[in-house]
N, C-alpha and C positions, 0 to 999 in steps of 0.2 A: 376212443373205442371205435372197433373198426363196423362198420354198419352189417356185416357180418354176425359179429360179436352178441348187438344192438339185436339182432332181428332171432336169433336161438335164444337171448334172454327173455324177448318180447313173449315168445312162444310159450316159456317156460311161466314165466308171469300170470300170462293170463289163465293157464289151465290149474297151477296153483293157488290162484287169487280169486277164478271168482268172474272173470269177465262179465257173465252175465246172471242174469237174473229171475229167470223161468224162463219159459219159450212166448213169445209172441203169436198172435196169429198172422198165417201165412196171408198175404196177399196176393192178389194173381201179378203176375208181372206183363212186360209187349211179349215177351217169347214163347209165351203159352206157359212155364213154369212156375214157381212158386217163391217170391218173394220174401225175406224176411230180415228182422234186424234185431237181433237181441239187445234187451233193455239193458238202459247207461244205468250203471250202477247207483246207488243212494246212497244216503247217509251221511249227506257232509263233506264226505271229501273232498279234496280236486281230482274231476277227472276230464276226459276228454269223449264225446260221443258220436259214432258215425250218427247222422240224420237222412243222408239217401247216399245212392249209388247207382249213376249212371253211365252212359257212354256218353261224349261230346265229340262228334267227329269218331275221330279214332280213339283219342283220350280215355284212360279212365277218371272220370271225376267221384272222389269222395268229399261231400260235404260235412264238413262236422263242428262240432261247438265245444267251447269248454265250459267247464261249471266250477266256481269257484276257484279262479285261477286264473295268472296270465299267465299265457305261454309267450316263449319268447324264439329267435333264433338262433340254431347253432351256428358255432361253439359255443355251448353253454357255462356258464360263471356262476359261482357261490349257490343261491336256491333257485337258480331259474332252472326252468322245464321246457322240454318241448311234445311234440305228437311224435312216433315212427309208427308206419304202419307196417303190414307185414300179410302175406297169404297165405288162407291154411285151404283144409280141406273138410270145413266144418257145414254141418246142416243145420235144419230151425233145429230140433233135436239135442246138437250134440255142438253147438256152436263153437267152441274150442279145438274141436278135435287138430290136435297138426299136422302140418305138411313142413317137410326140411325144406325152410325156405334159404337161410344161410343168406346169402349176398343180396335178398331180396326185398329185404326190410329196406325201410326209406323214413329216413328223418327228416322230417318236415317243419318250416316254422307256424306262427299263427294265423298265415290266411288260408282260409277256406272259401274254394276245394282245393283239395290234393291234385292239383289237375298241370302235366306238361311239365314244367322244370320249377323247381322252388327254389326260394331263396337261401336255403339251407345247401345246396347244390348238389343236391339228388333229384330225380327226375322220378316222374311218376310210372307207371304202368299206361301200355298200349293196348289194344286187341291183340298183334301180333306180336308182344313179350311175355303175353300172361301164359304161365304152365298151363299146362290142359287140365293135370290135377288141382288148379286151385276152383274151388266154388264157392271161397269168403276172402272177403279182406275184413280185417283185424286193427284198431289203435288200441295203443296205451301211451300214459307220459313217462317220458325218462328224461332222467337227472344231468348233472353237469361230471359225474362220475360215470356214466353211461351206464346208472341202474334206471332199471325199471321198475317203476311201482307196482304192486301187486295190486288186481282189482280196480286199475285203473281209467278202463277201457271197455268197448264193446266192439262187436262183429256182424258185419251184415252181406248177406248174398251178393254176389258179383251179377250183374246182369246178363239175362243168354242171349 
């Protein structure tokens, strides 16, 4: 599946599944804005959760954890999973909301952060790649069929 493919299933995933799970309160963030990260889903499942998002350098780094699960790297085989993340144009609000991100999604394996070139051999997001409309990045886990699990994931503000 092509990370295109990967990254409008992600989109579609999470605004049908559930990504998150009430609103958080805001934090202040360095930029004078407002910080936020909607809650990793419960219940048991495996899922995958951003925990921050900052800048390194130029890098974007996202940190995240999994919960009940090991992730593995792609190409993925039989029940293994990985993370792809993806950017939308969601608020504490409305943390789903999307953005056609199409080729922007990035499959990643299980180190954390997201940060520079992964092992999976997709590269992360810069300052100077990120769309101007994006103000979230977005994980969920997908499969070795390049589905996505629904309610897999969460979403937290991009730094300003």
């Amino acid at each position: 599946m092509t990370a295109a493919a990967v990254g409008a299933v992600a989109v579609v995933a999470l605004l049908l599944g559930g990504g998150s799970g009430g609103d958080p309160p805001p934090v202040a963030d360095a930029g004078g804005g407002s910080a936020w990260t909607s809650p990793c889903p419960d219940g048991g499942a495996a899922t995958v959760c951003i925990e921050s998002v900052a800048f390194v350098r130029d890098d974007l780094a996202v940190s995240f954890r999994p919960r009940g699960v090991e992730l593995s790297v792609p190409p993925l085989q039989g029940a293994e999973v990985a993370p792809v993340f993806f950017l939308t144009a969601g608020t504490a609000d409305d943390p789903d909301a999307t953005l056609a991100t199409g080729p922007d999604a990035r499959r990643w394996g299980p180190a954390s952060p997201m940060q520079g070139q992964g092992v999976a051999g997709d590269s992360g997001w810069s300052s100077s790649t990120l769309p101007t409309a994006a103000t979230a990045v977005c994980v969920a886990l997908f499969d070795a069929a390049g589905s996505v699990r629904l309610g897999s994931g969460n979403c937290a503000s991009l730094p300003s």
